[in-house]
N, C-alpha and C positions, 0 to 999 in steps of 0.2 A: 504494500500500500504506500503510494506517495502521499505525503503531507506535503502542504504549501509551508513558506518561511516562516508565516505568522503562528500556524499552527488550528487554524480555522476553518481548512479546507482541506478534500481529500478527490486525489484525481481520478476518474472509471475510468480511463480511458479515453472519454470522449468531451468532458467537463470537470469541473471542477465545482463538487457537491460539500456543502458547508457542515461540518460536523456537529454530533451533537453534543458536544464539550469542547472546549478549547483546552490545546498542547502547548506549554508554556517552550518559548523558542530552547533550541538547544538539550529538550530532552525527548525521549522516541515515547511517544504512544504503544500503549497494550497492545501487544500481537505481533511486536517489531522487534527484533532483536537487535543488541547493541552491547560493543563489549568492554567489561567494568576495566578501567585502570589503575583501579587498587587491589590489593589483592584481597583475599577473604581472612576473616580475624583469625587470630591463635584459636586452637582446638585444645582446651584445658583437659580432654581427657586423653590425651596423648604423649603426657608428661608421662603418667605413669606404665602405659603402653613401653615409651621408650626407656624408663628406666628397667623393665624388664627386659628388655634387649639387650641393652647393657650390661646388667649382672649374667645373663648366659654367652656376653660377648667376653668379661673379665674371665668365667670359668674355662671357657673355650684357650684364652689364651693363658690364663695361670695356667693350663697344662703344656700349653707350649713353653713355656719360659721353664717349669719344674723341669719339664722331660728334657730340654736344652740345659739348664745348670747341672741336672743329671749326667749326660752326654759329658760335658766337662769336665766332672769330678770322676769320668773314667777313664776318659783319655789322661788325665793328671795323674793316674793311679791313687786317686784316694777310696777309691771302692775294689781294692783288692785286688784288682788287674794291675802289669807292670804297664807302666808310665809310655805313653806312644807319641809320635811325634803329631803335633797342632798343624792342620792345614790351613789357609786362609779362609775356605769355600766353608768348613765347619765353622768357624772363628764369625763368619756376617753372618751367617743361620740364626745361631745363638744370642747373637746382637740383634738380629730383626726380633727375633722371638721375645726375648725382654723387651722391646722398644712398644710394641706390639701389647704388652701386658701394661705398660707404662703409661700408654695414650689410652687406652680402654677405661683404664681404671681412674686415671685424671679425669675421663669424660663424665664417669659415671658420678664423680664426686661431683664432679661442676653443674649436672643438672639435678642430681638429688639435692644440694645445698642452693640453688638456683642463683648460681654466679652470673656474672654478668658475661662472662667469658668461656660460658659453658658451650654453646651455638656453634663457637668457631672450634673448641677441641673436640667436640662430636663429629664436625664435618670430617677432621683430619682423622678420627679413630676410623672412622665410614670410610675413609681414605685408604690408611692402613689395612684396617680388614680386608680390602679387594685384595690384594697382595695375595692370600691365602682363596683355595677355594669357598671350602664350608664359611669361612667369613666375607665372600662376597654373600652368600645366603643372607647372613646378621648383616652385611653392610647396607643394604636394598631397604629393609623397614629402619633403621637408623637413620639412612639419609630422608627418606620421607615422612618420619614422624619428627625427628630433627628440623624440617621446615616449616611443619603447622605447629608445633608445642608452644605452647605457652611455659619460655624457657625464665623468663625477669620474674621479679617480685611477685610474689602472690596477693592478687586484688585485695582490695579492704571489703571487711564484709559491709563495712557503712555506709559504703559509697553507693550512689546510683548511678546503674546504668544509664550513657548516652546516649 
């Protein structure tokens, strides 16, 4: 349906027939689609959605970091085996994997405590995680609940909605 600029008329085709309401200039009439350039508000119930992605993101990788410092303390021979020589390719494994338990668990603290800087270590853990398989899995609902959560302060209950 064409509107006129004023918002007062609507074109058949062949005239232009006066509506039965007028459309204030610059906004579309019912049945017109037009698209929003804000985006839609935080979804408060997706805070706790993502802190449960999170805590089975830290367990996922606390096994990685244990089973890598494991790996370490046997190549070192401190678990009964003689002492073997450290390669480089094992040496970043084990650094990814702690690094990996490190950003996870920083994330998870930052949107449990709702820091201001929780948003941006979540995007990087969601980062991190793709590196692994099973944590691109965790990475996918992190990064998408990560951009609707209501990560800031928690509202006042006194306040009225605007």
């Amino acid at each position: 349906m064409q509107i006129s600029p004023d918002g007062r008329y609507w074109w058949d085709g062949n005239d232009w027939q006066p509506l039965t309401r007028t459309v204030p200039p610059g906004s579309s009439p019912a049945g017109t689609s037009q698209r929003q350039s804000e985006p839609p508000p935080p979804s408060p119930g997706l805070r706790g959605f993502l802190i449960v992605v999170l805590l089975i993101s830290d367990l996922f990788t606390g096994f990685l970091a244990l089973f890598g410092l494991l790996a370490l303390a046997d190549v070192k021979g401190m678990l009964g085996n003689p002492p073997q020589n450290l390669d480089a390719g094992t040496m970043v494994l084990i650094t990814v994997f702690e690094l990996l338990f490190v950003v996870t668990f920083a994330a998870t603290a930052g949107v449990f405590s709702r820091a201001p800087w929780a948003r941006a270590v979540t995007y990087t853990a969601g980062v991190a995680l793709s590196l692994t398989c099973l944590g691109l899995v965790l990475a996918i609902p992190i990064f998408i609940a990560a951009a609707r959560a209501q990560l800031g302060p928690a509202p006042s209950p006194y306040t009225l909605p605007a």
